[in-house]
ChimeraX commands (.cxc) that place a marker at each C-alpha (Angstrom):
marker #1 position 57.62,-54.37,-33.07 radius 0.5
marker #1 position 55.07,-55.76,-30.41 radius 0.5
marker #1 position 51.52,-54.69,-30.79 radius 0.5
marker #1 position 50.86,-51.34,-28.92 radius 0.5
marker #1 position 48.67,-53.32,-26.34 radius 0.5
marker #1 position 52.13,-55.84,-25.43 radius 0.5
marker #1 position 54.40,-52.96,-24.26 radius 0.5
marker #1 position 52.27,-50.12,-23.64 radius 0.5
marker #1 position 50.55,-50.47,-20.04 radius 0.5
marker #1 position 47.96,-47.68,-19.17 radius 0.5
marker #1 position 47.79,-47.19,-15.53 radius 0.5
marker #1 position 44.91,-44.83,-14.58 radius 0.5
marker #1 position 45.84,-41.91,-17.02 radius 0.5
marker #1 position 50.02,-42.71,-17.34 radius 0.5
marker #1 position 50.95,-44.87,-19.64 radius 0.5
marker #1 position 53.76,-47.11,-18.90 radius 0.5
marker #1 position 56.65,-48.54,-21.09 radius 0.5
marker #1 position 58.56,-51.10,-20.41 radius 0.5
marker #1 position 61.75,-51.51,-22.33 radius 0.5
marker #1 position 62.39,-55.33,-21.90 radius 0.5
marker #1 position 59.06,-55.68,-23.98 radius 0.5
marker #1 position 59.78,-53.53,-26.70 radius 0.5
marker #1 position 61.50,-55.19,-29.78 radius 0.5
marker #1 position 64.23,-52.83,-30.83 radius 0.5
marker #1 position 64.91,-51.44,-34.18 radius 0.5
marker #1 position 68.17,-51.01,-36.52 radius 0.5
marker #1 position 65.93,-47.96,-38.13 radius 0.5
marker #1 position 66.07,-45.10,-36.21 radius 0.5
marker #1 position 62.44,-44.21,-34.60 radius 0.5
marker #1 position 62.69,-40.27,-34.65 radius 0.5
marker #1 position 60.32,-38.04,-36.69 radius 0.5
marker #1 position 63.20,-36.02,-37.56 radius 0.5
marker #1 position 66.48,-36.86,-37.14 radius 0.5
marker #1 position 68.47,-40.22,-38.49 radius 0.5
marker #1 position 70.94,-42.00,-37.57 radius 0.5
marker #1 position 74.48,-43.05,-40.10 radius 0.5
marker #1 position 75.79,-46.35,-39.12 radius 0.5
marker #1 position 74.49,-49.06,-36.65 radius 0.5
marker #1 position 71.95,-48.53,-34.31 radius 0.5
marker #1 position 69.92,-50.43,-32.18 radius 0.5
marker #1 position 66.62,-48.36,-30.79 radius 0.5
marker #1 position 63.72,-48.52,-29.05 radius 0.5
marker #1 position 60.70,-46.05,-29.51 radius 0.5
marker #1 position 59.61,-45.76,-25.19 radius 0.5
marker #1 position 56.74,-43.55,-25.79 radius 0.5
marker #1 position 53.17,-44.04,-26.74 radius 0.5
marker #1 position 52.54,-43.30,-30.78 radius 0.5
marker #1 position 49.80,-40.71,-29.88 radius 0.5
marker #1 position 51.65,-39.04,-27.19 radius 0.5
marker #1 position 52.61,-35.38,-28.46 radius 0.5
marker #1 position 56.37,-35.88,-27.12 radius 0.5
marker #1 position 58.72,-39.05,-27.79 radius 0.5
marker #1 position 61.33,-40.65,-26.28 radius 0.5
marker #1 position 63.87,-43.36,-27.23 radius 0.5
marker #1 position 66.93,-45.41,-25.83 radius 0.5
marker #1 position 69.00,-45.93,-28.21 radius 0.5
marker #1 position 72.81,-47.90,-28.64 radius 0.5
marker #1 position 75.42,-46.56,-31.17 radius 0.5
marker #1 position 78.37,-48.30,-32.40 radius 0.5
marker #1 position 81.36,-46.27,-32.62 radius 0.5
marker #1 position 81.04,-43.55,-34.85 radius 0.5
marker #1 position 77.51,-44.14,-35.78 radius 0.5
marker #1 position 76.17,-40.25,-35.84 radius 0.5
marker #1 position 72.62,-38.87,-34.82 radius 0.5
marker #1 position 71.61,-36.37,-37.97 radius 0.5
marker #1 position 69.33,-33.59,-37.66 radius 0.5
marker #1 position 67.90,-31.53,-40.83 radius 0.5
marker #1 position 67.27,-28.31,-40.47 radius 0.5
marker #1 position 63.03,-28.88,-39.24 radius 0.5
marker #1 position 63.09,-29.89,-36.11 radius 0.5
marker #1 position 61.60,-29.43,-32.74 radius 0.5
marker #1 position 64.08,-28.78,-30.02 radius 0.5
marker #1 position 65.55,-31.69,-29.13 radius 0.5
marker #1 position 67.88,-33.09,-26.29 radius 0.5
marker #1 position 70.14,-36.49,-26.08 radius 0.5
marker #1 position 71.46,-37.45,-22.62 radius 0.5
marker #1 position 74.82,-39.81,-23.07 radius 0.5
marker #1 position 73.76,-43.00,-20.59 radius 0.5
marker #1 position 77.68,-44.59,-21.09 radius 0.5
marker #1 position 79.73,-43.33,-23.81 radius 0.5
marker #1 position 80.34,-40.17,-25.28 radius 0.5
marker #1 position 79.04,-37.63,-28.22 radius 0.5
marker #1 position 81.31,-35.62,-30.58 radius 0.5
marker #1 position 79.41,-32.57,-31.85 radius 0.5
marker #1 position 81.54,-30.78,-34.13 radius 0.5
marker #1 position 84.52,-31.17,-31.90 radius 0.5
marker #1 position 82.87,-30.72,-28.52 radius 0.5
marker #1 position 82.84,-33.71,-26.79 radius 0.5
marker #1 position 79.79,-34.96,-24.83 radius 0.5
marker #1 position 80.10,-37.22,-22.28 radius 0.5
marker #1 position 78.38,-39.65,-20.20 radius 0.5
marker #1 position 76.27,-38.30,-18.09 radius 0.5
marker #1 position 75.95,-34.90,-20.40 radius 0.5
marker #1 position 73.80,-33.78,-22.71 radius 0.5
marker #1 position 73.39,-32.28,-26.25 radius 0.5
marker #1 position 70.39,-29.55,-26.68 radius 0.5
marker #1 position 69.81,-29.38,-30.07 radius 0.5
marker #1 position 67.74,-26.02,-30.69 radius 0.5
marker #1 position 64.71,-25.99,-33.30 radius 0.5
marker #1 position 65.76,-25.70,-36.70 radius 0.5
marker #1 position 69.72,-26.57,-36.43 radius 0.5
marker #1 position 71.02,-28.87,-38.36 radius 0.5
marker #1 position 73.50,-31.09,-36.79 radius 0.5
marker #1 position 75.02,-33.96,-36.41 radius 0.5
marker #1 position 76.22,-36.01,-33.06 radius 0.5
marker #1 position 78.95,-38.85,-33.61 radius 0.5
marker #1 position 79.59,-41.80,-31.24 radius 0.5
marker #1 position 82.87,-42.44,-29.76 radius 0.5
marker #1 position 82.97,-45.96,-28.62 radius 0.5
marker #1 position 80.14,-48.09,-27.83 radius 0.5
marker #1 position 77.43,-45.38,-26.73 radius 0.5
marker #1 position 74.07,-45.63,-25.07 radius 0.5
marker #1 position 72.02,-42.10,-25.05 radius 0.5
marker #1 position 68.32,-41.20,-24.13 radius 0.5
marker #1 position 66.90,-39.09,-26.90 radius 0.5
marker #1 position 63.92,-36.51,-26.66 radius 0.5
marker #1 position 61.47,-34.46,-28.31 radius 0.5
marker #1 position 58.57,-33.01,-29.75 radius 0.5
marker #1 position 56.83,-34.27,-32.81 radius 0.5
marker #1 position 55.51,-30.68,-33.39 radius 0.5
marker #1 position 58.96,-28.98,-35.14 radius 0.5
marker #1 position 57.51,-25.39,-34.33 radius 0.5
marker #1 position 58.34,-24.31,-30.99 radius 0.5
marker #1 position 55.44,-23.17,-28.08 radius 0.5
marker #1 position 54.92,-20.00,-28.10 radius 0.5
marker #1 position 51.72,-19.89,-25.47 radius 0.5
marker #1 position 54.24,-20.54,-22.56 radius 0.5
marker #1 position 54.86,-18.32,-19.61 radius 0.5
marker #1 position 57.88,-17.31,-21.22 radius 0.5
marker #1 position 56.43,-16.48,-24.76 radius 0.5
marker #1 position 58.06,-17.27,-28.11 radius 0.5
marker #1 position 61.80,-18.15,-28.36 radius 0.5
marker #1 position 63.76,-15.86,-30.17 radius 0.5
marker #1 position 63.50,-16.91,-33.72 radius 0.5
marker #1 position 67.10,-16.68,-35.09 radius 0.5
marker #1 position 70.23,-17.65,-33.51 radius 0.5
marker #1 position 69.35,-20.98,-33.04 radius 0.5
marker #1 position 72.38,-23.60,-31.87 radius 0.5
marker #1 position 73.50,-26.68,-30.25 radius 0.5
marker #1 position 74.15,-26.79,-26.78 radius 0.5
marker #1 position 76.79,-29.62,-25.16 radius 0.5
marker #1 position 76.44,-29.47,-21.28 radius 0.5
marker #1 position 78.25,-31.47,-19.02 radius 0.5
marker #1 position 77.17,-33.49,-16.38 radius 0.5
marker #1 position 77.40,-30.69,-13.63 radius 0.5
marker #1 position 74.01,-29.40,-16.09 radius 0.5
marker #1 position 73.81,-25.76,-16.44 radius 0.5
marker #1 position 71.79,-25.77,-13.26 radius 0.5
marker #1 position 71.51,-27.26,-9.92 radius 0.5
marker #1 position 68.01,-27.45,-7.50 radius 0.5
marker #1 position 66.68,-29.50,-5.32 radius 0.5
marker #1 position 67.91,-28.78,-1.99 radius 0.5
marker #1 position 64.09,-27.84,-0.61 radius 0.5
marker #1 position 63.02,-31.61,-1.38 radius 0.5
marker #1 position 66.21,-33.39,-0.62 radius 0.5
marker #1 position 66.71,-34.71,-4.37 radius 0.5
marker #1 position 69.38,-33.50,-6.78 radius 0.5
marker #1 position 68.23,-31.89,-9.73 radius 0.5
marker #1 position 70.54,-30.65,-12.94 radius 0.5
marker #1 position 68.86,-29.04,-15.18 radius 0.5
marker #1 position 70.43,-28.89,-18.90 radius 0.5
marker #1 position 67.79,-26.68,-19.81 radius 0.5
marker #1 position 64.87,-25.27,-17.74 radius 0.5
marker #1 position 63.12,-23.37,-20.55 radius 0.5
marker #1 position 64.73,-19.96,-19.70 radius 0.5
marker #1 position 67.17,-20.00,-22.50 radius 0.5
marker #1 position 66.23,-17.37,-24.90 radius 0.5
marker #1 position 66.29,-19.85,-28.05 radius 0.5
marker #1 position 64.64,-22.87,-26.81 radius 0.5
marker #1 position 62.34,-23.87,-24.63 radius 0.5
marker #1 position 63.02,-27.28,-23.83 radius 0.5
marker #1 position 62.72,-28.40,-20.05 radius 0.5
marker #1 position 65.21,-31.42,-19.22 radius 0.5
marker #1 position 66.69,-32.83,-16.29 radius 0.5
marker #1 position 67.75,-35.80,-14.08 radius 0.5
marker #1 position 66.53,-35.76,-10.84 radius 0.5
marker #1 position 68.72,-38.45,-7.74 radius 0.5
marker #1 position 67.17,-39.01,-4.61 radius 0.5
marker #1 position 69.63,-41.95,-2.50 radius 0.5
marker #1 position 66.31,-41.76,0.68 radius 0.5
marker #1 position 64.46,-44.71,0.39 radius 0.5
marker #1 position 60.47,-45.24,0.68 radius 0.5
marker #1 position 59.96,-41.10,0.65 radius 0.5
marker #1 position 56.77,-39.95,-0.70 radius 0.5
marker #1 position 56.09,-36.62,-2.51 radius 0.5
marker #1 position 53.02,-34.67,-2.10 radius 0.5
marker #1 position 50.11,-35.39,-4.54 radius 0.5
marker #1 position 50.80,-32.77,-7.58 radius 0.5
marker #1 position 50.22,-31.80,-11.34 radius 0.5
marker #1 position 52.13,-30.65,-13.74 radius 0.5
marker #1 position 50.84,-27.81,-17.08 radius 0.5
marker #1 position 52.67,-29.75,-19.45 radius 0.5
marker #1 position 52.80,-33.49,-20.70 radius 0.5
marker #1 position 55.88,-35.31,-19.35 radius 0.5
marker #1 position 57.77,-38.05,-19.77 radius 0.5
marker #1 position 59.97,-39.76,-17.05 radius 0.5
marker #1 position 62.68,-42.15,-17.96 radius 0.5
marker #1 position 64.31,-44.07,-14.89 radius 0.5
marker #1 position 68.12,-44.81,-15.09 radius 0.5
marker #1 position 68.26,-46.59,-11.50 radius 0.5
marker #1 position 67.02,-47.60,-8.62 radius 0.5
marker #1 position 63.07,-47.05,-8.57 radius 0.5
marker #1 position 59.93,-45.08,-8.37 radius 0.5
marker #1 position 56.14,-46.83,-6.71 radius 0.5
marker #1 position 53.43,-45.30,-8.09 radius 0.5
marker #1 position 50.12,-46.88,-6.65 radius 0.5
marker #1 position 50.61,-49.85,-6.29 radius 0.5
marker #1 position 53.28,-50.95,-8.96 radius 0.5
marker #1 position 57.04,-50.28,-8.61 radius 0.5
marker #1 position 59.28,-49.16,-12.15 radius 0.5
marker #1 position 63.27,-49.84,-12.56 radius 0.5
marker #1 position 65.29,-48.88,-14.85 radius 0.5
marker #1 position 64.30,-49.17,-18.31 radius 0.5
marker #1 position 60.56,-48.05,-17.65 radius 0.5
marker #1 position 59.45,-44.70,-19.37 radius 0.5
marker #1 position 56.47,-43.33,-17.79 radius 0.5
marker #1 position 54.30,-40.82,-20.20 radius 0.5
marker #1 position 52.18,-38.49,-17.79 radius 0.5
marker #1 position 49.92,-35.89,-19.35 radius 0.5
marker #1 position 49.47,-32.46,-18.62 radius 0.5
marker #1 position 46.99,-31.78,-15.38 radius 0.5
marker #1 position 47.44,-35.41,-14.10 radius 0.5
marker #1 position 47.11,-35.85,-10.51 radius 0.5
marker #1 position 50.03,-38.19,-9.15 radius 0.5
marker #1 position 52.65,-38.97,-6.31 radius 0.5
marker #1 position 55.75,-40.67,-6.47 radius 0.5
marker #1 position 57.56,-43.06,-4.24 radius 0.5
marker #1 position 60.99,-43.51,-4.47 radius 0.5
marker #1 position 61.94,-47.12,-4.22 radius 0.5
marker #1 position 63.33,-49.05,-1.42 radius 0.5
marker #1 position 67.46,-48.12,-3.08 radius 0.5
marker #1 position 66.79,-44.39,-4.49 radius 0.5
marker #1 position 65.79,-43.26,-7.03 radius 0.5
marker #1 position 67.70,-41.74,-10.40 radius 0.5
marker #1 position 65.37,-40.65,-13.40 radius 0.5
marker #1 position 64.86,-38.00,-16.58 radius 0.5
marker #1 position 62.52,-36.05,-16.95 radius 0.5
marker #1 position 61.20,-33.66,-20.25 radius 0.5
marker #1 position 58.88,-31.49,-21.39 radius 0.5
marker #1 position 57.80,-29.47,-24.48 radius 0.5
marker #1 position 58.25,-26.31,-22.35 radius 0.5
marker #1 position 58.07,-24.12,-18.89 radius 0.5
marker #1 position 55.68,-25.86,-16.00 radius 0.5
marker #1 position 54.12,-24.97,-13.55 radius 0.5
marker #1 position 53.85,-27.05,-10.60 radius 0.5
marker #1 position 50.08,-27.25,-8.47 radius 0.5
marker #1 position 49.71,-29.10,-5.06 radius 0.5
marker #1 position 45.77,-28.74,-4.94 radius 0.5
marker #1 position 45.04,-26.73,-1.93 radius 0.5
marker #1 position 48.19,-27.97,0.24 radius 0.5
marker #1 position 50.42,-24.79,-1.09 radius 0.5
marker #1 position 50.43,-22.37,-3.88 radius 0.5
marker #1 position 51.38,-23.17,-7.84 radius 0.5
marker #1 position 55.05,-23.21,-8.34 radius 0.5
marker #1 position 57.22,-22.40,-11.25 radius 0.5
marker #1 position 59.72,-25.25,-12.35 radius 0.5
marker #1 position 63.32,-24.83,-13.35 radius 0.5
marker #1 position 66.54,-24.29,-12.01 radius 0.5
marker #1 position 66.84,-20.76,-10.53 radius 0.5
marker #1 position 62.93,-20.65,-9.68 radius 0.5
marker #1 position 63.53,-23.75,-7.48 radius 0.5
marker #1 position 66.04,-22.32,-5.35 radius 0.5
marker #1 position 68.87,-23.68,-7.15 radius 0.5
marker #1 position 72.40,-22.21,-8.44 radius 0.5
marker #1 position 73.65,-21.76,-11.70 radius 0.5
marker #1 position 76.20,-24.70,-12.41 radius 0.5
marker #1 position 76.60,-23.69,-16.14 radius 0.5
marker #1 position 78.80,-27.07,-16.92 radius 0.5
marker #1 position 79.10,-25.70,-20.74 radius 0.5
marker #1 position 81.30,-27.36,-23.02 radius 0.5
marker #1 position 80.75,-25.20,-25.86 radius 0.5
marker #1 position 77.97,-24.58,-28.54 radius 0.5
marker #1 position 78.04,-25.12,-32.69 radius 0.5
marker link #1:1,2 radius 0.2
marker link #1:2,3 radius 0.2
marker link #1:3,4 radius 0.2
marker link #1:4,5 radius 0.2
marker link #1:5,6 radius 0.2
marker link #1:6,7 radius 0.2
marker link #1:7,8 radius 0.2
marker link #1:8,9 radius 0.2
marker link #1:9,10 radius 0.2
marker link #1:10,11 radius 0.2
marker link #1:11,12 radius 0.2
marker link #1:12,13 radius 0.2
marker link #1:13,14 radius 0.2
marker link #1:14,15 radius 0.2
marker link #1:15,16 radius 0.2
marker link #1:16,17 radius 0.2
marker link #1:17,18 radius 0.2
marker link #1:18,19 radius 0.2
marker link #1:19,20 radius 0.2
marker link #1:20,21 radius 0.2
marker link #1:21,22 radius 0.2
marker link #1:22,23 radius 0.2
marker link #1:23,24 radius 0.2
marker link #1:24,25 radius 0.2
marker link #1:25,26 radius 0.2
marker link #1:26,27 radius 0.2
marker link #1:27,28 radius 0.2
marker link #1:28,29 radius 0.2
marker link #1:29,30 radius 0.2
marker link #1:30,31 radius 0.2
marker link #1:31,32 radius 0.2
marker link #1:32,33 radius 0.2
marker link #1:33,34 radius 0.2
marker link #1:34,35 radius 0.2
marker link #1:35,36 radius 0.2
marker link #1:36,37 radius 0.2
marker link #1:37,38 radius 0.2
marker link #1:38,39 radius 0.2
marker link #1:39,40 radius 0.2
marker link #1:40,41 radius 0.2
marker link #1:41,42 radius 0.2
marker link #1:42,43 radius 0.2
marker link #1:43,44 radius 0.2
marker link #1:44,45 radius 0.2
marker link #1:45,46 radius 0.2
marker link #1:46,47 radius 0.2
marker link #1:47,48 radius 0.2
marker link #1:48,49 radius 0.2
marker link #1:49,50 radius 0.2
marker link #1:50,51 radius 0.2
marker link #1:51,52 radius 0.2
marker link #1:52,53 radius 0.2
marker link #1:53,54 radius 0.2
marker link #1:54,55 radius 0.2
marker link #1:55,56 radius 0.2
marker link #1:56,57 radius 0.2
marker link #1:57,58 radius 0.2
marker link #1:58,59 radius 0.2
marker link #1:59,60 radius 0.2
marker link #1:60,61 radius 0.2
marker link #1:61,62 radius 0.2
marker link #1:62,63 radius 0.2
marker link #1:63,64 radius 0.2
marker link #1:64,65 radius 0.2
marker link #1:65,66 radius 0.2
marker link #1:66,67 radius 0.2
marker link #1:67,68 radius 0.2
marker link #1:68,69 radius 0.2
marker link #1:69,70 radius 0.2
marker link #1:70,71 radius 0.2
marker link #1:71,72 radius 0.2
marker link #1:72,73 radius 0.2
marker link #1:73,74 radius 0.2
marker link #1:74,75 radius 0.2
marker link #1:75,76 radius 0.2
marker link #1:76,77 radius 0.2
marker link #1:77,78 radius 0.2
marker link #1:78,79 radius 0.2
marker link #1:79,80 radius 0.2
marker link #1:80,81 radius 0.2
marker link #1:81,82 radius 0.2
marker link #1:82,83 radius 0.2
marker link #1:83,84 radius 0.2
marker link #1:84,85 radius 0.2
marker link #1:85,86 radius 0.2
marker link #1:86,87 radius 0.2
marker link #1:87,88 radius 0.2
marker link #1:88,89 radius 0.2
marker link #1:89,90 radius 0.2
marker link #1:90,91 radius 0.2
marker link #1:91,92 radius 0.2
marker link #1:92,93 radius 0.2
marker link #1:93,94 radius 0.2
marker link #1:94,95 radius 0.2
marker link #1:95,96 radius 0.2
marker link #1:96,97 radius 0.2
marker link #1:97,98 radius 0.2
marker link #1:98,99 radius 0.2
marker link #1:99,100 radius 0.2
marker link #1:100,101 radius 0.2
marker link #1:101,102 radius 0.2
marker link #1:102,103 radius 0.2
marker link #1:103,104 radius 0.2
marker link #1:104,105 radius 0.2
marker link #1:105,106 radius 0.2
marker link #1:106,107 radius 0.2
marker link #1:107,108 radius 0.2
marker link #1:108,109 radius 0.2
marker link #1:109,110 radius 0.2
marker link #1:110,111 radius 0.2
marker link #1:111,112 radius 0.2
marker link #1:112,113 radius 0.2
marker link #1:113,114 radius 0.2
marker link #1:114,115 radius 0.2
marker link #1:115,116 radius 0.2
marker link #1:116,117 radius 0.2
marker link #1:117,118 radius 0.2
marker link #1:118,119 radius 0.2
marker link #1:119,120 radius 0.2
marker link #1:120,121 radius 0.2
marker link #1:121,122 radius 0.2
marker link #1:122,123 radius 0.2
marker link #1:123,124 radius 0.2
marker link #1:124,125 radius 0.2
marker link #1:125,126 radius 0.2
marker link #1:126,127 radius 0.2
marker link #1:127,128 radius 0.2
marker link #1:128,129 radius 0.2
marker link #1:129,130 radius 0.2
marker link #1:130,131 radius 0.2
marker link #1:131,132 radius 0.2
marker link #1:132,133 radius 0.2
marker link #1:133,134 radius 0.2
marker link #1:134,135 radius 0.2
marker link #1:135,136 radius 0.2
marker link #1:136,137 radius 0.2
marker link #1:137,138 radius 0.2
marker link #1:138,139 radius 0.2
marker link #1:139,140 radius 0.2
marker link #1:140,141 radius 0.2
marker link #1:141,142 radius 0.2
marker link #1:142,143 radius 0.2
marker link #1:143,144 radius 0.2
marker link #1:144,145 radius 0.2
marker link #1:145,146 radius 0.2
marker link #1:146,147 radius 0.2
marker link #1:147,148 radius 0.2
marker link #1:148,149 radius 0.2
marker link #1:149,150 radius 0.2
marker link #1:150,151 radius 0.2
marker link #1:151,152 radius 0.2
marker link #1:152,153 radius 0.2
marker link #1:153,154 radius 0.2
marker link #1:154,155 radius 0.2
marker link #1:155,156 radius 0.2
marker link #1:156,157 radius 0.2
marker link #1:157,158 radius 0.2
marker link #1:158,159 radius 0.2
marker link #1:159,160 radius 0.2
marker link #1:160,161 radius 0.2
marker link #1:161,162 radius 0.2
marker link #1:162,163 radius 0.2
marker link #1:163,164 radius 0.2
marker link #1:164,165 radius 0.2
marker link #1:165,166 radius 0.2
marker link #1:166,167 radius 0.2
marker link #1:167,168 radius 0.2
marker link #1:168,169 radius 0.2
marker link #1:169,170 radius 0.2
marker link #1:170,171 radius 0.2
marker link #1:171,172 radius 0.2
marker link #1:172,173 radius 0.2
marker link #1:173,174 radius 0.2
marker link #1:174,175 radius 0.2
marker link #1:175,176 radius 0.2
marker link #1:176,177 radius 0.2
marker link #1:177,178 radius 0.2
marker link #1:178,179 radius 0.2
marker link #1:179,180 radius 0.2
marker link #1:180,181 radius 0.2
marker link #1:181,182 radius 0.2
marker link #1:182,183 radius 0.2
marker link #1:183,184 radius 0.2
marker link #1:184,185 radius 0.2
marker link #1:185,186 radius 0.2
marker link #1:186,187 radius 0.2
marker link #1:187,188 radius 0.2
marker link #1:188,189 radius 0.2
marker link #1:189,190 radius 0.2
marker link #1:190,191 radius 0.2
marker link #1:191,192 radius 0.2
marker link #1:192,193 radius 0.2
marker link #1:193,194 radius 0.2
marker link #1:194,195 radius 0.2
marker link #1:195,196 radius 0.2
marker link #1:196,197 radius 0.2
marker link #1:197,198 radius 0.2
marker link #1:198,199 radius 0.2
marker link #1:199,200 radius 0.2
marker link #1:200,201 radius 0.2
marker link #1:201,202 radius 0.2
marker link #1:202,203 radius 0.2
marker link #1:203,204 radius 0.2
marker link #1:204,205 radius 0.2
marker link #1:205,206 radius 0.2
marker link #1:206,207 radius 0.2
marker link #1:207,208 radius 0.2
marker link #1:208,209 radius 0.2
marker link #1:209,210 radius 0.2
marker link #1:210,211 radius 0.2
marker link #1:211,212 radius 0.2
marker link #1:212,213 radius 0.2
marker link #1:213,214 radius 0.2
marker link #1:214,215 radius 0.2
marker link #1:215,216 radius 0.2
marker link #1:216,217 radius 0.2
marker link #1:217,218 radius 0.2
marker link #1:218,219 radius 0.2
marker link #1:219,220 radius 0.2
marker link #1:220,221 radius 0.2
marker link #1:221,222 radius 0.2
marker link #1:222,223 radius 0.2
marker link #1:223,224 radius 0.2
marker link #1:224,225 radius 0.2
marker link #1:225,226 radius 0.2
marker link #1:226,227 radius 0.2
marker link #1:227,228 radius 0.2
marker link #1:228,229 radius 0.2
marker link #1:229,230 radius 0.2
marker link #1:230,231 radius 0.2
marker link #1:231,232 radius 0.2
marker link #1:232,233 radius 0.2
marker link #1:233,234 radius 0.2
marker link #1:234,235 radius 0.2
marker link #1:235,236 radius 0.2
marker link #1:236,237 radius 0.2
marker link #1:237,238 radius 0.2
marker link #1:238,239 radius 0.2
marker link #1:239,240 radius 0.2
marker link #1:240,241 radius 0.2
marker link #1:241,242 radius 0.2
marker link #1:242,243 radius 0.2
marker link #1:243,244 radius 0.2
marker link #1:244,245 radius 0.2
marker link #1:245,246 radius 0.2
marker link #1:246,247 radius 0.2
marker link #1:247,248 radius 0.2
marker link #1:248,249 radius 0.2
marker link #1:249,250 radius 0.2
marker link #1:250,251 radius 0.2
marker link #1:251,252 radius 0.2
marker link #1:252,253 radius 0.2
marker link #1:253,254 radius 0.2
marker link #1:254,255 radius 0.2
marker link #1:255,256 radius 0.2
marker link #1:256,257 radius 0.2
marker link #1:257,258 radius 0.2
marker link #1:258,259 radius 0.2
marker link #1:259,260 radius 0.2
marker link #1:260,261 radius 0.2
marker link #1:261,262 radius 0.2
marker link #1:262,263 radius 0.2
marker link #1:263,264 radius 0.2
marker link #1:264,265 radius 0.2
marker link #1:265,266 radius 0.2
marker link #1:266,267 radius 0.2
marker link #1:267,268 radius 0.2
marker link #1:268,269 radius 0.2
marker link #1:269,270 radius 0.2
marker link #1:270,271 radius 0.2
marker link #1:271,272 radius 0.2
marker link #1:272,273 radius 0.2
view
């Protein structure tokens, strides 16, 4: 692998990385889980970042592993699908993967998926929605549909496969479209660390513009706006656990996720091990 300095580009306090200069790897980069059979995988987060993210290409029935210590986790299926026990994934779904499960995630075909996390295995617990319950823990397959829908109030589409209100997880995930060009959101923070993964079109922030294959690692309390690009937008976007969004003195603090936004529950659920 490059040097950190080659693919990691700090731009005021993000740090951008770009996956065309990131040599991939046949080991799987996670803390936690593995990965049985042949991978190719790139690590698109900083190494001192407290969350991770990586793009990763199975082979057919190469299979994602989780032991049982773990943070919760997600996988979003890019092309391809995910067999979890008999529930298939697929593109355009995702697999929530609750703290403490162990699992396992198989292939089917040639599959591309963008995989998430914390390097802390113990969930939050300081969040505005307190500790997770402790037992019960599972694995969640959602379809694309997501198990909710938002958006509507800033003309983007948001589904959320999990927004941090399930009662065993606290894992905050979603894709976000936007087909307006050139629109411009208002100047903002976020209360936890983030990282944004673009699947197509683009985003301008400053003065640089990110396609696809850019992850874009924005700590907690940063000031930012976003741009879409000229052709839309389409991204991913985690966190650890519940926001809160602030717009400085424009309009109050806002809660993030699904139902808070003024969205609808879609529930897309193809089943849970």
């Amino acid at each position: 692998m490059n040097s950190t300095d080659d693919y990691h580009r700090l731009v005021a306090k993000f740090t951008i990385t770009d996956k065309a200069a990131v040599d991939p790897s046949t080991t799987y980069p996670a803390p936690f889980a593995t990965c049985r059979g042949e991978v190719t995988a790139r690590l698109m987060s900083p190494p001192t970042y407290p969350t991770w993210l990586i793009e990763a290409d199975l082979a057919d029935g190469a299979a994602l592993q989780w032991p049982d210590r773990h943070g919760d986790e997600a996988v979003y299926v890019v092309s391809g699908a995910l067999d979890v026990a008999g529930r298939i994934c697929p593109a355009d779904g995702c697999v929530v993967v609750e703290a403490g499960v162990a699992a396992s995630a198989r292939a089917v075909g040639s599959t591309r998926v963008v995989h998430v996390g914390p390097f802390d295995a113990d969930q939050p617990t300081d969040g505005l929605y307190g500790a997770p319950v402790p037992h019960g823990h599972q694995v969640h397959v959602v379809g694309p549909g997501g198990w909710f829908a938002s958006g509507g109030r800033e003309n983007v589409v948001a589904r959320w496969f999990a927004d941090s209100t399930c009662p065993t997880c606290r894992v905050s995930f979603f894709h976000v479209a936007r087909t307006d060009g050139l629109v411009k959101d208002l100047p903002h923070t976020h209360t936890q660390d983030e990282i944004i993964y673009i699947l197509g079109g683009s985003v301008i922030i400053g003065r640089h513009e990110y396609g696809p294959g850019h992850a874009i690692a924005i700590p907690a309390n940063i000031r930012y706006t976003v741009t879409t690009g000229p052709n839309g937008m389409a991204f991913l976007n985690y966190r650890r656990d519940v926001s809160t969004q602030a717009y400085g003195k424009v309009k109050p603090p806002e809660l993030e996720g699904g139902i808070v936004r003024g969205g609808t529950e879609v529930r897309d659920f193809v089943g849970a091990t």
